[in-house]
Structure formats: structure tokens, C-alpha cells
C-alpha positions as CSV (number, residue, x, y, z in Angstrom):
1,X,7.7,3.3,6.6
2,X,5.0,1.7,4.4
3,X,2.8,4.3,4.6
4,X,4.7,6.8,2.2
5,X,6.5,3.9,0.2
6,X,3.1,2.5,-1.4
7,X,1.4,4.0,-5.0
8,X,-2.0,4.2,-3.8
9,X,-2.4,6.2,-7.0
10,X,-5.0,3.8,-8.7
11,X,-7.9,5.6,-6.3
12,X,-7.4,9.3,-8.0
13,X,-8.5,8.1,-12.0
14,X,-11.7,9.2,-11.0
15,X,-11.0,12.6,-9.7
16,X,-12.8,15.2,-11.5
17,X,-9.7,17.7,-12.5
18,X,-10.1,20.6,-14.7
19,X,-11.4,24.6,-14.9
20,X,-13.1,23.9,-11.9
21,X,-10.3,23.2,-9.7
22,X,-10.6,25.4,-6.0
23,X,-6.8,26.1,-6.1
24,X,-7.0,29.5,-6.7
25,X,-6.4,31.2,-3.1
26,X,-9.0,29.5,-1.4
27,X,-6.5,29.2,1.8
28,X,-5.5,32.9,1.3
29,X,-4.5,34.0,4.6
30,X,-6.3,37.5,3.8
31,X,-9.6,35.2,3.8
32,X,-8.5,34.7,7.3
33,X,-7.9,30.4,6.4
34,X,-4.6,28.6,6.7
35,X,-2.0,27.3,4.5
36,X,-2.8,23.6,4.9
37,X,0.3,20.9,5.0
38,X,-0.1,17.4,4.0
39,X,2.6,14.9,5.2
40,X,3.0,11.4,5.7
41,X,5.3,10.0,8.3
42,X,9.2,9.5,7.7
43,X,12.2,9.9,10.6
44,X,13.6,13.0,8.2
45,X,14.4,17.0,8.4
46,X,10.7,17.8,8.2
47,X,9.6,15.9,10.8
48,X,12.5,18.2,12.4
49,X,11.3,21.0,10.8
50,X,7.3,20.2,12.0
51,X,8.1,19.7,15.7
52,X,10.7,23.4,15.4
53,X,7.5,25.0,14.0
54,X,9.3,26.0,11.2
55,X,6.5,26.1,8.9
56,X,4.8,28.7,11.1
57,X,8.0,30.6,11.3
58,X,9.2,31.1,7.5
59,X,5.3,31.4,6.3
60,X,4.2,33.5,8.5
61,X,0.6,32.4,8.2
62,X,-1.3,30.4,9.8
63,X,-0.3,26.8,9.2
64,X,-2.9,23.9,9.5
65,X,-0.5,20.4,9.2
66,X,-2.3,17.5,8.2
67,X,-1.3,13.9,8.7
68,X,-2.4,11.0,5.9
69,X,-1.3,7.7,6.3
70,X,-2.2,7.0,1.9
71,X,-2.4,9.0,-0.6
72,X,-5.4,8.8,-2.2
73,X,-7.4,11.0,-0.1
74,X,-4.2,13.6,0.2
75,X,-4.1,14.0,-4.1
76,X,-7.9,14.4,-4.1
77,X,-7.1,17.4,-1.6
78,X,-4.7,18.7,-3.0
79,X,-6.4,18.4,-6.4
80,X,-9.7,20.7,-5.2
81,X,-7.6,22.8,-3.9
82,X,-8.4,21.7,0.1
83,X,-4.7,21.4,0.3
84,X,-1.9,23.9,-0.9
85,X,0.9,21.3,-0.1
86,X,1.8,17.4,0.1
87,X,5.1,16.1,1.1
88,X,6.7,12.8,1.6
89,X,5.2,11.5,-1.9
90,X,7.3,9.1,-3.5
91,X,8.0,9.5,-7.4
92,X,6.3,6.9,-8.7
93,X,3.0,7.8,-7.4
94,X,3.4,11.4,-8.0
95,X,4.1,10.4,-11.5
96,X,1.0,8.7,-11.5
97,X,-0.7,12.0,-10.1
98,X,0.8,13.8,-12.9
99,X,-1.1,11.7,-15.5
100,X,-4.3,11.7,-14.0
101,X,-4.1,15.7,-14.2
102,X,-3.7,16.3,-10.2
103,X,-2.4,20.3,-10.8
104,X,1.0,19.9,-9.3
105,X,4.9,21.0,-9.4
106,X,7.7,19.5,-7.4
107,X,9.3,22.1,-5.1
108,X,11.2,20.4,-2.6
109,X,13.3,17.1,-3.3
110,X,13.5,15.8,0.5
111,X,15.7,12.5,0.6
112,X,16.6,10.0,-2.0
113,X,16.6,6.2,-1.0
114,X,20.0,4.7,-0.7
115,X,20.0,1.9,1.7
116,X,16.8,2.6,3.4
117,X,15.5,-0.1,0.9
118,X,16.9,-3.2,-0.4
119,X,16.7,-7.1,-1.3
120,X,17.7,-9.3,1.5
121,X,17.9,-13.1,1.7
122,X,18.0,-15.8,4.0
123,X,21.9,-16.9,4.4
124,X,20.7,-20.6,4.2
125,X,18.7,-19.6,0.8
126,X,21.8,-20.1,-1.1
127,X,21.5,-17.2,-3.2
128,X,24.2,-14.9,-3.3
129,X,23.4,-12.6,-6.4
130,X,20.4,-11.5,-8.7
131,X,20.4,-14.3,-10.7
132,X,20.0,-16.5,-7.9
133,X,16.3,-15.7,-8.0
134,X,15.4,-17.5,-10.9
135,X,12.7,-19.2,-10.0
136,X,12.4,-18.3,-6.6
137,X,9.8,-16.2,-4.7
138,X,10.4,-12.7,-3.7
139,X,8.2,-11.1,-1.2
140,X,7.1,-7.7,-1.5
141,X,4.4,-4.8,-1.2
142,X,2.4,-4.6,-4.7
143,X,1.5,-1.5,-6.0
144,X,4.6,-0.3,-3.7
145,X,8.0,0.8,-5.1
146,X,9.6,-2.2,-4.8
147,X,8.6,-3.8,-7.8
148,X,10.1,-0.8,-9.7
149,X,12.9,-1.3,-8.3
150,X,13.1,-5.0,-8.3
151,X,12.4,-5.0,-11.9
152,X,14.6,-2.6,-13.0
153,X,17.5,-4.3,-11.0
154,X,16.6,-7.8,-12.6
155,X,16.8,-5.7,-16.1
156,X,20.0,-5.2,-15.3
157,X,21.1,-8.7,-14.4
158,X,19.7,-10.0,-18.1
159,X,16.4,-11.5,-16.2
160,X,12.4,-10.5,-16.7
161,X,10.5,-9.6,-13.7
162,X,8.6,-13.0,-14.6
163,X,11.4,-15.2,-13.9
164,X,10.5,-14.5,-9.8
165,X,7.5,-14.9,-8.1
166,X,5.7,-12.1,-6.3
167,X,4.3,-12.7,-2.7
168,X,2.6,-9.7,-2.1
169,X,2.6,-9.4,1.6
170,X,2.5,-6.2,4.2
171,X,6.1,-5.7,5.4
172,X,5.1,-6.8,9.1
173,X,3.9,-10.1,7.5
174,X,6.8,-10.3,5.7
175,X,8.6,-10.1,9.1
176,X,6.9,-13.0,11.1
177,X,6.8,-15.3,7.7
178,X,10.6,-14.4,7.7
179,X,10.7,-15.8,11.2
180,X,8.8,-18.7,10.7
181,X,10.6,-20.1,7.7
182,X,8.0,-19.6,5.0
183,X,9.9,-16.6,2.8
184,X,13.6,-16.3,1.8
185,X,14.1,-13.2,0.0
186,X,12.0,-10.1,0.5
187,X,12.3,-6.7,-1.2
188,X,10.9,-3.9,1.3
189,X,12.6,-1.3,3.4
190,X,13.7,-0.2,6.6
191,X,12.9,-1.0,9.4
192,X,12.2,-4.3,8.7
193,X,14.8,-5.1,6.4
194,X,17.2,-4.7,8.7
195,X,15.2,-7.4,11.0
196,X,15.0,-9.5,8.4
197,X,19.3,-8.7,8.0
198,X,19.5,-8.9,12.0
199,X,17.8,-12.7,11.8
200,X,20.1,-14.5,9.7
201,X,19.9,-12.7,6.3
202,X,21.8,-10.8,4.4
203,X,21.2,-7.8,1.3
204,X,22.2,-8.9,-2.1
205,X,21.1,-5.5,-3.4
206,X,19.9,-1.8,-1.9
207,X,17.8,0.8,-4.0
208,X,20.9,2.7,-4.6
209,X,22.5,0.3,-6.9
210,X,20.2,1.3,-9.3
211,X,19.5,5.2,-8.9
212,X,20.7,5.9,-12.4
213,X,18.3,4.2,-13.8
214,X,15.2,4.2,-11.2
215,X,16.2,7.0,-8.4
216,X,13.6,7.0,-5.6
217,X,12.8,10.2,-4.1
218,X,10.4,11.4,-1.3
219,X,8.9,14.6,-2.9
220,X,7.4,18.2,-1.7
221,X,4.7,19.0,-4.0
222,X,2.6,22.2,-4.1
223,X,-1.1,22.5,-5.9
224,X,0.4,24.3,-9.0
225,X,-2.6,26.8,-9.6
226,X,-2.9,27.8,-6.1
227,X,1.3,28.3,-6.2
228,X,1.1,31.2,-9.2
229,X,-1.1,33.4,-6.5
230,X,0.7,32.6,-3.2
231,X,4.6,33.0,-4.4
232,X,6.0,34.2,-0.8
233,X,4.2,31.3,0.8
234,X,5.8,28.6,-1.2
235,X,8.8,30.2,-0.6
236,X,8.0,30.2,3.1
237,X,7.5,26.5,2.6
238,X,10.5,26.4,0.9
239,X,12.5,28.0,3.9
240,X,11.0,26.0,6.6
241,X,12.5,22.9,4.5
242,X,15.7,23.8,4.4
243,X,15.6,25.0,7.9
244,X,14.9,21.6,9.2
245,X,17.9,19.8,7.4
246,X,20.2,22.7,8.4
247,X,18.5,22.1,12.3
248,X,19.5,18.6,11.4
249,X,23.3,18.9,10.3
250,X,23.5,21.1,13.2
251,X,22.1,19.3,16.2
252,X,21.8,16.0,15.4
253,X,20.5,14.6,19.0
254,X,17.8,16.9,19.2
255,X,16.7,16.1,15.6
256,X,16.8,12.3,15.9
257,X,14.8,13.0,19.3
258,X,12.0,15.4,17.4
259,X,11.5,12.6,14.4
260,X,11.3,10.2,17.2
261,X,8.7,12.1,18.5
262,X,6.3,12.7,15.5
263,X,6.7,9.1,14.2
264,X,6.5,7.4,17.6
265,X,9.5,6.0,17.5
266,X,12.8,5.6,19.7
267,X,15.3,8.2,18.5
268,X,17.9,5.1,18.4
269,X,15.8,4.2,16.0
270,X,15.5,7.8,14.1
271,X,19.0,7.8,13.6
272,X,19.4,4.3,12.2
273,X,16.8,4.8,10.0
274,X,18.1,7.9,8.4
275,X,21.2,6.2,7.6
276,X,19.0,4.8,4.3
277,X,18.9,8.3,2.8
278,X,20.4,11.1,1.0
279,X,18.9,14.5,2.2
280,X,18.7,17.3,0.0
281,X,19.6,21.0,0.8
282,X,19.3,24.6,-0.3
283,X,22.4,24.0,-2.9
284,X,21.8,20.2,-3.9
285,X,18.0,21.0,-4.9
286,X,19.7,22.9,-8.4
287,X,22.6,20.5,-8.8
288,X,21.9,17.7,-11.2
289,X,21.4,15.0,-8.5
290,X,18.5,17.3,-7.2
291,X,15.9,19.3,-9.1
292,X,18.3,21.3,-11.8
293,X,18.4,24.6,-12.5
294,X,17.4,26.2,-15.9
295,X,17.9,23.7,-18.8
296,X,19.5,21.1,-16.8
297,X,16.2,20.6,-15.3
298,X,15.4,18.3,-17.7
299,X,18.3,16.0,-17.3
300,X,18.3,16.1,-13.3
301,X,17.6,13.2,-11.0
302,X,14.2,14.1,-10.0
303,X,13.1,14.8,-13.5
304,X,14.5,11.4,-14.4
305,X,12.9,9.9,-11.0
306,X,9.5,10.8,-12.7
307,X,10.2,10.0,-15.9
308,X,11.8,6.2,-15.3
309,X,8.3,6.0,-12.4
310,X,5.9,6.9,-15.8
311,X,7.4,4.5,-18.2
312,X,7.2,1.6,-15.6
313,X,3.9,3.0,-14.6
314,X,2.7,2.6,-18.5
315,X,4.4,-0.7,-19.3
316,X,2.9,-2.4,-16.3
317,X,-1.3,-1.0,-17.1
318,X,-1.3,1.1,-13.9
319,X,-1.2,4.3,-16.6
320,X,-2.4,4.2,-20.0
321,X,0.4,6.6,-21.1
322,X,3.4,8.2,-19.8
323,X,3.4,11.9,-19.1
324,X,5.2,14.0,-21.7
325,X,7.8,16.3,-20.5
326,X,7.9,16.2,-16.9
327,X,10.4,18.9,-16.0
328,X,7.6,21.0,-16.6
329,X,5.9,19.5,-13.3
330,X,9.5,20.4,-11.6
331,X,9.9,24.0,-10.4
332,X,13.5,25.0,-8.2
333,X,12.3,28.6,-9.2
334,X,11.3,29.0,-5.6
335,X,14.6,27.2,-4.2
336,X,16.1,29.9,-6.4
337,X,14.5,32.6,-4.9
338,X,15.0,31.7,-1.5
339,X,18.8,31.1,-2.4
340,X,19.0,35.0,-3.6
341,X,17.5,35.9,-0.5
342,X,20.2,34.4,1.7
């Protein structure tokens, strides 16, 4: 899960983004190239909707899918234009993109975190609530969403981030030092959270008791330039989207068996996992929990995902300034136009 949860945004401030940009239709199917897919692994309706050859089916162009395990190397694509589409990016580092001038627009929301992330302690820690940190060490992944979160949920509770200690510490490390005594509370998500739950440990606190005011999203993004030529292809994208949550509500075991497949995992263990989120459809992408729809898309969830991502982003050096305005970097025009189409 790791692998779509970290920033990895602090490797694109040297891209070189401007007029120069190869977005323009250089994977115009009339050229005779593909539409190329970036994705990163997560047990979710487009792993459904990859193994379905959905994309293939709604674009009806030649689809090349490509598999990153970071995102650096997927935002410098997708910035010159070598890649039309990236999915699976969390908010904050597609935030981060934002201000670094990768050309982009949010047209798919495709899950929100709810308890497929969360704070869990040892039972013999003795802590019981938030402010039973205080002084304590809390292991996480640095540069990762769990410090957002974390922070924002101490906030909350009255405390700085500096009253805790950051371990920072890959979740399989995090696992085994869990096991061997050396850690008591970490902050990282599933699957290992729930091993850490499973041996003697219990959650204190889960990413959605604090979606209000830090949502985490996994987000569909398309190369904005490249987008304002290829219309019918983002909706095509847009299609085979909701086509793989729709597969999903519909036949379950064949879904949890097709995200087992692509992320080399048990299906047992697809379903449990998917248990941690909240996945969007056709009608929730333009409600206010999802992208909006006219105005309101400057109040909605994903707008607000970005903007609370940003502000962290700036107050903790990893941006010098926060974006201004990003509902202009969300787009449900194309959720729109598929919904007419219906």
C-alpha cells in the first residue's frame, strides 16, 4: 500500500515545465500511438476495471497501461506529455504537482481513506486517546500522508506535532519492530495496521476522523493540455472508471479475485482491504463529498483535499507557497458529459 500513500513529490522541483510541454496530442491515436495509463497498485475498482479491459473498451484506442511503483518518474511523464493519464495519486502529492507546474486536472476521485489508515497502539502502552502521546514516539513513513494526518488530528486534540516523536520507518519495519517490542504506536495503513491491531494493539484514531479537515483521496489525473485536444478520450477514461466500480457493486467475488490478481494478493485479502475506503461513482463524483459540480466545486471534498494537502505542504518547507485556487486544477466536466450520455 506504501507505494501510492508516499509524496515522492520533492524529485519533480526540477522539472522543466512550460511552452515546451509535449502534451499536445503526441499519443493521438490518428498518429497511430496509444493513450498511455499510469497507475500505481491499490485492491480498488480500477484494478477491476484494468483486468475487465475496460480502458480498451470505453476508449476505443489503443491503450498502453503503465505500472510505477513512485511518483516521481510518473509526474515527469505526465508532465512532457509521455503520459496522458496517472491514477492512484494521493492529494497531497498531487498538490505538490500542482505547485511545481506539472499541467494537470483531477478527473476521477477514486476512493477516499476511511479506515484503510489509522493510529494504533500497543494495548500494554497505556495510551488510550491522543493525548496520551505526549511525549511518546510515533512511527511512521516521512514524506508519506501520515504526518498530515497525524498532525492535523493532534491539532485537534490542543497538541503540536512536536510534542511526539517521529520514527520514520518503512511500514514492514514498522511491523517486525512492532513484534519485537521496540515501537508502541505507529501511524500507517492497511495491511499492516491491522497486523499491528491483530498482535495486541488496538486504533485510537482512523484517517476518517479527520476528513473534514484533511480528507485523503486517491486521485485520477489527466495531463491538462493534452485533455483540451483529446475530449472523447478522457471521457473514455472516464467511462472505464465508473465501469469498474459498477463491475464492482455488481459482482463482488469476481472483483475482489481481479484486484487480487493485479496486486498479487489473496482476494481474502482484496476484500478486507477495501473495507478502508469510500469509492466514488458516476453520481458522487458532482456531490459535494466528491469533485462538485459548477460553483460548488470550490467548496467540495476533493477541492478541500488539495487545498488542506498545500497549506500543510507550505507550512512544513516541502512547498514554498500554496497553490491559489485549486478548483481550477478540478474538472467533473467530463463526469458530466458522460452522465448526459447515459
Amino acid at each position: 500500500m506504501s507505494r501510492w500513500r508516499t509524496l515522492t513529490t520533492l524529485g519533480i522541483a526540477g522539472l522543466a515545465i512550460g511552452g515546451t510541454l509535449a502534451g499536445c496530442g503526441t499519443n493521438a491515436t490518428a498518429s497511430g500511438k496509444v493513450v498511455t495509463i499510469g497507475y500505481e497498485n491499490a485492491p480498488d475498482p480500477e484494478a477491476v476495471a484494468i483486468e475487465q479491459h475496460f480502458f480498451q473498451k470505453y476508449l476505443h484506442a489503443k491503450v498502453k497501461l503503465i505500472y510505477f511503483s513512485s511518483g516521481p518518474a510518473a509526474l515527469t511523464d505526465l508532465a512532457s506529455g509521455h503520459l496522458d493519464f496517472m491514477t492512484t495519486l494521493g492529494n497531497p502529492p498531487t498538490a505538490s504537482a500542482i505547485a511545481h507546474g506539472v499541467p494537470l486536472e483531477v478527473v476521477w476521485a477514486m476512493e477516499r481513506y476511511t479506515t484503510g489508515e489509522g493510529l494504533v497502539v500497543k494495548n500494554s502502552s497505556g495510551i488510550t486517546s491522543l493525548k496520551g502521546l505526549k511525549g511518546k514516539t510515533v512511527a511512521l513513513v516521512k514524506g508519506s500522508t501520515s504526518p498530515f494526518e497525524l498532525d492535523t488530528a493532534l491539532k485537534n486534540a490542543g497538541m503540536p506535532l512536536s510534542s511526539v516523536t517521529q520514527e520514520n520507518m518503512t511500514p514492514p519495519d514498522m511491523v517486525a519492530a512492532w513484534q519485537h517490542g521496540s515501537i508502541q504506536a505507529a501511524y500507517v495503513w492497511t495491511p499492516f495496521d491491522n497486523t499491528m491491531q491483530q498482535n495486541h494493539g488496538h486504533f485510537i484514531m482512523y484517517d476518517q476522523n479527520v476528513y473534514k479537515q484533511s480528507p485523503i483521496f486517491n486521485l485520477a489525473v489527466v495531463n491538462s493540455h493534452w485533455a483540451s485536444s483529446h475530449k472523447s478520450l478522457v471521457d473514455g477514461f472516464v467511462k472505464a472508471e465508473a465501469a469498474g466500480v459498477k463491475f464492482f457493486h455488481q459482482h463482488p467475488t469476481k472483483s475482489y479475485q481481479d484486484m487480487g490478481k493485479l496486486n498479487n494478493i489473496s482476494a481474502a485479502q482484496a476484500k478486507s482491504q477495501t473495507k478502508g475506503f469510500q469509492y466514488e461513482t458516476l453520481a458522487t463524483e458532482v456531490q459535494s463529498m466528491g469533485m462538485g459540480q459548477g460553483a460548488a466545486v470550490k467548496t467540495s471534498l476533493v477541492t478541500k483535499s488539495l487545498s488542506s494537502a498545500a497549506k500543510w505542504l507550505s507550512q512544513t518547507g516541502q512547498i514554498s507557497s500554496a497553490p491559489h485556487n485549486l478548483a481550477q486544477y478540478v474538472n467533473p466536466s467530463f463526469v458530466e458529459s458522460v452522465m448526459k450520455g447515459h
